[in-house]
DOMAR-807851 format. One record per residue (C-alpha): residue in three letters; x, y, z. Coordinates in steps of 0.05 Angstrom, whole numbers, plus 5000, padded with zeros to 4 digits. Example, Ala and Ser with C-alpha at 12.3 -4.5 7.8 and 13.67 -1.06 7.14 Angstrom:
// DOMAR-807851
ALA524649105156 SER527349795143 
END
This chain:
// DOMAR-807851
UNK045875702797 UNK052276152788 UNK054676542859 UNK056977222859 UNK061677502895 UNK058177762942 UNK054077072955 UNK060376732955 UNK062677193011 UNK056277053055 UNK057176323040 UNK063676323074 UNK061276803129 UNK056376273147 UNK060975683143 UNK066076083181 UNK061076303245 UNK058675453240 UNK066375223244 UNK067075643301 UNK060975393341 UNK063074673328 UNK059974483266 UNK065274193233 UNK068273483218 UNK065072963227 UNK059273383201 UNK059273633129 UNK055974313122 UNK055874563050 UNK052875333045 UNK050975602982 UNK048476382973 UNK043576612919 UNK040777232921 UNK039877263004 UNK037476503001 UNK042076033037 UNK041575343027 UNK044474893076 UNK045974073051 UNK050273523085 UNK049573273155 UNK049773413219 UNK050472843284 UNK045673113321 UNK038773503315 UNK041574073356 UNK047074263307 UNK042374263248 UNK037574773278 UNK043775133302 UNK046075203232 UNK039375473211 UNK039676023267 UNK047176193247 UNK044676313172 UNK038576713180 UNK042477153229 UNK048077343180 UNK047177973153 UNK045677903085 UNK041677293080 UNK033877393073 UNK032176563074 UNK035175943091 UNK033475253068 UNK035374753118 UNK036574133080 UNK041373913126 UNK040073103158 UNK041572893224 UNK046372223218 UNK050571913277 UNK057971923271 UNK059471193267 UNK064770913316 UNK070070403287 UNK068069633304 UNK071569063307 
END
């Protein structure tokens, strides 16, 4: 699958509105844009963020679907 500029740009729209709302490090959100479909893959630490993400695609102008493929992982605290 080859983006366009113009999926490219809604790609980093979506990424840009999830970094803002918190979805960032640990999680790792990778957004890719064909045609109006957004698929969403990596993970998320908790179920809230991953249906979050969903919302923040399908509410950017310009996408007409989103895949969620996103999972739902802990962020694993250093043991000794």
């Amino acid at each position: 699958m080859s983006q366009n500029s113009g999926d490219i740009k809604l790609a980093q729209s979506v990424i840009k509105e999830l970094t803002m709302r918190g979805i960032s490090a640990p999680c790792k959100v990778t957004v890719t844009v064909d045609k109006g479909l957004a698929t969403l893959s990596g993970t998320v630490t908790q179920a809230n963020q991953k249906i979050a993400a969903s919302a923040v695609a399908s509410g950017t102008s310009g996408i007409n679907r989103v895949m969620n493929q996103l999972v739902v992982k802990s962020a694993k605290k250093g043991t000794s």
